[in-house]
C-alpha positions in Angstrom: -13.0 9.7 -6.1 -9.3 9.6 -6.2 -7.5 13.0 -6.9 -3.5 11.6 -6.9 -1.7 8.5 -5.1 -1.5 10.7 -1.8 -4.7 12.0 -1.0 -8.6 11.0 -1.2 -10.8 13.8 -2.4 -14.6 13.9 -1.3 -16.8 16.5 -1.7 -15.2 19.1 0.8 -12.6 16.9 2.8 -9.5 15.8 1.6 -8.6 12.7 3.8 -4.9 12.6 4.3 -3.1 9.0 4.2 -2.3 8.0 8.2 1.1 7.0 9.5 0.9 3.3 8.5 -0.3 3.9 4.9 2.8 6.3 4.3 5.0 3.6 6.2 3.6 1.1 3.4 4.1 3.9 0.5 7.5 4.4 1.4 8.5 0.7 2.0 7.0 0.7 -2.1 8.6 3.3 -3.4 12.1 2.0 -2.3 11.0 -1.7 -4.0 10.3 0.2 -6.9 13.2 2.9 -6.8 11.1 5.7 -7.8 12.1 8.5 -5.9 11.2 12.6 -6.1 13.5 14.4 -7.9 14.7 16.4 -5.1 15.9 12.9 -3.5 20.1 12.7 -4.1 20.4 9.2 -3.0 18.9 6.6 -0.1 20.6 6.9 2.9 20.4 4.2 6.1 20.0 4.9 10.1 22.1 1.8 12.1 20.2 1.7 15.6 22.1 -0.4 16.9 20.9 -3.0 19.9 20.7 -6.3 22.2 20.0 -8.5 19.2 21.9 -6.6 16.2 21.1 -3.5 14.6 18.2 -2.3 13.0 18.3 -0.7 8.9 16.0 2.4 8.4 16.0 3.5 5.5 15.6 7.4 4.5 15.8 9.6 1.7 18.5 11.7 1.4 17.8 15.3 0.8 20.4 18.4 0.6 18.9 20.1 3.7 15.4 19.9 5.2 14.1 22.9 3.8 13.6 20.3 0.5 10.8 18.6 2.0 8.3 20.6 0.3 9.2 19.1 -3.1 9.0 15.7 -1.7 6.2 13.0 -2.3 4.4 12.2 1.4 5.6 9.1 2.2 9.0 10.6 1.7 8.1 13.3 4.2 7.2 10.5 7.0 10.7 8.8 6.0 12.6 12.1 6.8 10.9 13.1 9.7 11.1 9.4 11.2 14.4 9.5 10.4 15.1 12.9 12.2 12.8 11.3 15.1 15.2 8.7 15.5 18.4 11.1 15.8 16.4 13.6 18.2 14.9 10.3 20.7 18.5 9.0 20.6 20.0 12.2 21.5 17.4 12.9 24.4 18.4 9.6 25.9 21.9 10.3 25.6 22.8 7.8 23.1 25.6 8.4 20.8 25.0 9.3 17.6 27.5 8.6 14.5 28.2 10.1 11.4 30.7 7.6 9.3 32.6 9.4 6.7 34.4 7.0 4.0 38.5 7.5 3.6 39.9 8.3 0.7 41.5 5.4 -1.3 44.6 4.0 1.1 43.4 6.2 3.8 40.8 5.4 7.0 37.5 6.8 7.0 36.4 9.3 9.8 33.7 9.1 12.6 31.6 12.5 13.4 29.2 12.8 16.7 26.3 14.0 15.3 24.3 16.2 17.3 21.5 16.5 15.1 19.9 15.0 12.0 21.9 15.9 9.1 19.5 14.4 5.6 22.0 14.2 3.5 24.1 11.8 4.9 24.5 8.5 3.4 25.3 6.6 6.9 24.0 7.7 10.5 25.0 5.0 13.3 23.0 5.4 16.9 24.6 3.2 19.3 23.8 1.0 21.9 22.9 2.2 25.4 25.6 1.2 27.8 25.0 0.3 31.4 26.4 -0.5 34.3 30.1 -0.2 34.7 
């Protein structure tokens, strides 16, 4: 018996969706663009490496104290997201938050130190080695 799209009920037990079934929810709710209402926009992690950089997309929230009011797969976006930010900045990566100019002026580049989820752009740059 299904109770809702993010949990199985059984007699008892309520079987929570694993990591790749939320991966697949969310990867379907951004096709579809139906989003919780505590989501303000999508926002995009850059990790950026030997053959180009890779997109993950995340939801932006005003802080992380919205998760609560957000849909499961939307949960595992965020905190995937912040999982990037957090392994980048263990391995000493740099870790970018692009800020758009205003009109005839140049944007601005932040370090971020950690994951911020309601920015729009987060860049994590490519290890450097050797000299």
């Amino acid at each position: 018996m299904v109770s809702d799209s993010h949990s199985v009920a059984l007699p008892g037990i309520v079987l929570q969706p694993n990591e790749a079934e939320l991966q697949r929810r969310w990867q379907q709710r951004i096709r579809d663009g139906q989003f919780s209402a505590a989501v303000v926009g999508l926002g995009t992690i850059r990790v950026m490496g030997r053959s180009g950089d890779t997109p993950v997309p995340f939801p932006r929230i005003e802080s992380l104290d919205a998760l609560g009011q957000l849909a499961p797969d939307e949960q595992w976006a965020v905190r995937a997201a912040e999982a990037i930010v957090n392994q980048a900045r263990a391995a000493s990566r740099t870790v970018l938050a692009p800020q758009p100019g205003q009109p005839g002026t140049a944007g601005q580049v932040a370090s971020l130190n950690t994951f911020d989820p309601n920015l729009e752009h987060i860049l994590v740059a490519s290890m450097v080695t050797g000299g």
